[in-house]
N, C-alpha and C positions, 0 to 999 in steps of 0.2 A: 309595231305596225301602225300606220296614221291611220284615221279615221276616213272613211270614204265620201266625198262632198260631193254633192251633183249642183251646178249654180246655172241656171237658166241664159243662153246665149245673151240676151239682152238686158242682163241687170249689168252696166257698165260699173267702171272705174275699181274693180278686186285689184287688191293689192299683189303685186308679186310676192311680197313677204308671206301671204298665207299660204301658197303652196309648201312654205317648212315646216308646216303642221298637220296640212291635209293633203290625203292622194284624190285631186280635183279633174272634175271632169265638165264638160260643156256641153250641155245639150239644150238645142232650140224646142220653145212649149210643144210642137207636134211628136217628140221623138223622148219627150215622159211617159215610158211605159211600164204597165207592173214590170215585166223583164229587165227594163234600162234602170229603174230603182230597188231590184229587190235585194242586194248586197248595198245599198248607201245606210250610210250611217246619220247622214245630215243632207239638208238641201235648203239653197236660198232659189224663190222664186219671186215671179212676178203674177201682177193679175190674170194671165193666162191661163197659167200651171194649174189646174185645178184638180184638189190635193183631200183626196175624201178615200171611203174605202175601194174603189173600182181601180183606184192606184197603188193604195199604201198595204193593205191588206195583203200578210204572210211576207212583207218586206222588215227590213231590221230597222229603219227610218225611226230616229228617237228625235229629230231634232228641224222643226223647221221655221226658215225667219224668211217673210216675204219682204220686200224693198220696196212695200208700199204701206201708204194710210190703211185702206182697206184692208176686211179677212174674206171677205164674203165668198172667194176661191177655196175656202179652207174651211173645210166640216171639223168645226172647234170641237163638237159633242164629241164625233168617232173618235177625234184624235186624241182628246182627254181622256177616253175609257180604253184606249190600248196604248198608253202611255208617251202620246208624243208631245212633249213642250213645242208653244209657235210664239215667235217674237214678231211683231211689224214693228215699225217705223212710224211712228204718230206723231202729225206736224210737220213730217220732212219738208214736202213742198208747201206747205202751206202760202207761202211770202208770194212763189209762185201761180197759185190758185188765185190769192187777190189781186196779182199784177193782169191774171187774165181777166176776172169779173171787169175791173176797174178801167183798165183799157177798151172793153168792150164795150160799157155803157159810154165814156166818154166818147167813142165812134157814134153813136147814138143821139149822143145827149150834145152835139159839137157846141152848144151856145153853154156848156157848164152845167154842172152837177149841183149848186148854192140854190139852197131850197127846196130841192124834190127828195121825196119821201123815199127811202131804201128800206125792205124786209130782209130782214134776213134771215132763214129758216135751219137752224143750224147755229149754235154758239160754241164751237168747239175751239180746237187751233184753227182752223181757218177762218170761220165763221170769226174770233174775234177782232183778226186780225183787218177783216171786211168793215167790221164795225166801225173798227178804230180811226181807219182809213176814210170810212165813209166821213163821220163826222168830220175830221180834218177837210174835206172837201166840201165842207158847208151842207152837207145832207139832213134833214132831219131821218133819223134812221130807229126802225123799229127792228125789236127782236123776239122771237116765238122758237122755243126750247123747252118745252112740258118736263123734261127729265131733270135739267138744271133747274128750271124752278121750281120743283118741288124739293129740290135740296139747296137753296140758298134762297133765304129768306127776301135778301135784297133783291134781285132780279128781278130788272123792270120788264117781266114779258108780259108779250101779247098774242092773244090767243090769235090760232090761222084766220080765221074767219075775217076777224078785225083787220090784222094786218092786209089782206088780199083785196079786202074795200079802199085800203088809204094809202095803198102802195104806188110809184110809177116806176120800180124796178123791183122784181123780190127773186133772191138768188137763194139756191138749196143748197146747203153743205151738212146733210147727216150723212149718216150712216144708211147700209142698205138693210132694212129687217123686213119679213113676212111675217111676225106673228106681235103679239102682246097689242098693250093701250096703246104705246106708242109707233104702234107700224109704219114704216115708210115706203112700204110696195105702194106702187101707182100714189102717191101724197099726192099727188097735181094729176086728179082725172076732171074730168068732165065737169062737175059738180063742183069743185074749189078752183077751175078755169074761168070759170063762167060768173065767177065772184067778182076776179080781179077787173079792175078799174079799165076802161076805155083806152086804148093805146099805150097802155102797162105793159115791162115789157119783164119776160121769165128769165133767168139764165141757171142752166144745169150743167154744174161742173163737178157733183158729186158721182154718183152712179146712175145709170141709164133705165132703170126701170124706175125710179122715182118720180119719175114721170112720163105720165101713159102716150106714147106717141104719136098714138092713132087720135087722141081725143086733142095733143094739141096741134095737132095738123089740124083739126076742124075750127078750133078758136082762128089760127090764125089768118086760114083762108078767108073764113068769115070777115075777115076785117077786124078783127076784139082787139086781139094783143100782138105780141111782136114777140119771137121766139131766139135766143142763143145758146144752143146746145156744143157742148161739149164730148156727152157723155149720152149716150144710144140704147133705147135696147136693139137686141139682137145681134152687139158687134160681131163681127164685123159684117154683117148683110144689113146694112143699116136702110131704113128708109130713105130712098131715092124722095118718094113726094114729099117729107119732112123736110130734108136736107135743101130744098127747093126754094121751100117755104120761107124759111129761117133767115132773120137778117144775119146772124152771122154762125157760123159752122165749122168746125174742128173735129180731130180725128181723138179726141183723148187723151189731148197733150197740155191740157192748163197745167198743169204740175212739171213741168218738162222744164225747167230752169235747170242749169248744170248744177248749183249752188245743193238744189233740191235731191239730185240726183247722187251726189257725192254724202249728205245726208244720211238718204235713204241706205246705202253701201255701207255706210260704216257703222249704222245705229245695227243693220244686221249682221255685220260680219262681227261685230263687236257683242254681241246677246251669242252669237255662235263661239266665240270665244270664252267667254263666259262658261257655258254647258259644260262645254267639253274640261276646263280650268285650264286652258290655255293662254301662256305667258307672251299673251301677243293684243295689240288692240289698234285700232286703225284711226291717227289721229289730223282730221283732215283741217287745214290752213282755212277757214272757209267763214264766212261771217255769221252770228249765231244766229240770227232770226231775219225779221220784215226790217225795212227801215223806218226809220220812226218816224218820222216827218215826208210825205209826199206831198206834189204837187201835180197839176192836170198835166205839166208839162214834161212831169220827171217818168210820168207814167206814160201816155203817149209814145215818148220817146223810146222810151224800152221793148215796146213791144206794140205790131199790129195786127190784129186779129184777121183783117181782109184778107192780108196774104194769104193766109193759112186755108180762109173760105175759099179762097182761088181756087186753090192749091186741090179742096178736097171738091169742089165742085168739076175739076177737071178731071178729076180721076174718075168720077161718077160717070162720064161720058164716056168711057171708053171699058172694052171687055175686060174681066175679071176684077170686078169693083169688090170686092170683099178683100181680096190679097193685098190690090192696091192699098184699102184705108190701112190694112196691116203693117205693109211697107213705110207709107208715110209716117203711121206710128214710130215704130222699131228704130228708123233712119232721121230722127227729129234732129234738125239743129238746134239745140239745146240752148239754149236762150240766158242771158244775163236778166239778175231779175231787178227790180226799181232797185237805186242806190239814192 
């Protein structure tokens, strides 16, 4: 008997070939219920699926791989002490995450990016890839990462503080945590807003609570800074006076490059393989990383973030604005990312 897969409607691009190993089933994130999972064996999701005990609990569920950067859908403690292995995807979109920062500010910045200051909060696969990119664009570009610097001696970081005085862009790319030294619940309240530089401007493409929404709707109204959000709390009922605010606005889709998304698909169907010691792996045609060399022009061209802001500001205007941003999501034209 094959092992029982539940893979979430919207993780695109599953191979036909996995069905000769798994008996697979398709459900959209509303319709994961303890009942629709209590016989799987395995499931891939996305950042919807959120995957803790009110779901998995008294299910046979030994195996699950989301098709994203993130976990923070997925209560890693419960699932480590009733035995479930979780694979993500780390780095997928990355290439994609900087083609949107970079795009964005160059809508911003239209006379050129050569000698303004870039933070970047966050040095991981994205974050270095931000870096790398920034400086090829003539940036002076700082970095603030407490957990890498305390383990590599080299790293040139710089504490928050500093960087939010001498910054005139600073973009997040951690991770989402609540607790320990290095917390990043609300990282951008009120008090490290109110640091940054005079028409400085924020961009959040990591997760939506990393920065407090309520506090930077006051900076920006005020006149301080300039806002480009990606990434929300409270998806999908997102702040209508936020999204207002913001010079530019998206529904969650900086990482949405196809390139990203075939990635993501096969780094987990290929860990699900794995588990189970299945003689199958998913080997996608697809370029390995960022390209190495950008230019204002290559970026530009690849991608415009306006649209997108159209796009979610029109939806805002009309009944059921939560489904919509959901829709916009789910239905992304999936973008080629800078070559």
């Amino acid at each position: 008997m094959k092992p029982r897969l539940i893979i979430e409607s919207h993780v695109p691009c599953i191979p036909d070939g996995l069905a000769g190993y798994f008996d697979i089933v398709r459900l959209a994130p509303g319709e994961f219920t303890p009942e629709a999972v209590a016989d799987a064996d395995a499931m891939i999701v996305r950042t919807r699926t959120r995957c803790d005990a009110s779901l998995l609990a008294g299910s046979k569920v030994k195996f699950i791989a989301t098709a994203t950067i993130g976990t923070d859908h997925i209560d890693l403690p419960w699932c480590a002490a009733n035995g479930i292995t979780v694979a993500s995807a780390p780095g997928c979109n990355a290439p994609a995450v900087a083609q949107y920062v970079f795009a964005s500010l160059l809508t911003l910045f239209p006379d050129g990016l050569a000698g303004k200051t870039l933070g970047v909060v966050g040095v991981g696969h994205v974050g270095r890839i931000v870096v790398d990119w920034g400086r090829q664009l003539g940036m002076r570009v700082l970095m603030c990462d407490p957990p890498r610097a305390g383990q590599e001696s080299d790293f040139n970081h710089t504490e928050l503080e500093a960087l939010l005085l001498q910054a005139d862009a600073v973009t997040f790319h951690v991770p989402l945590t609540a607790d320990g030294p290095c917390a990043t619940y609300h990282l951008a309240d009120s008090r490290t807003l109110a640091m940054m530089r005079q028409g400085a401007v924020l961009i959040n493409s990591a997760r939506g609570e990393v920065v407090d929404n309520g506090a930077l709707a006051d900076a920006i109204e005020a006149g301080r800074i300039k806002g480009v959000i990606d990434c929300w709390e409270n998806e999908p009922e997102i702040s209508r006076r936020l999204l207002q605010l913001v010079s530019i606005a998206s529904p969650h889709i900086a990482g949405y490059s196809l390139n990203g998304k075939i990635r993501a698909t096969s780094m987990a169907v290929n860990a699900l393989c794995a588990f189970f010691d299945v003689d199958y792996r998913m080997r996608a045609d697809i370029p390995a990383g960022a390209a190495e060399r950008v230019t204002p022009t290559s970026i530009t061209s690849s991608y415009d973030p306006m649209t997108d802001t159209a796009a979610l500001r029109d939806a805002a205007a009309k009944p059921g604005f939560g489904a919509s941003f959901e829709s916009l999501r789910n239905n992304y034209n999936l973008r080629a990312e800078v070559k």
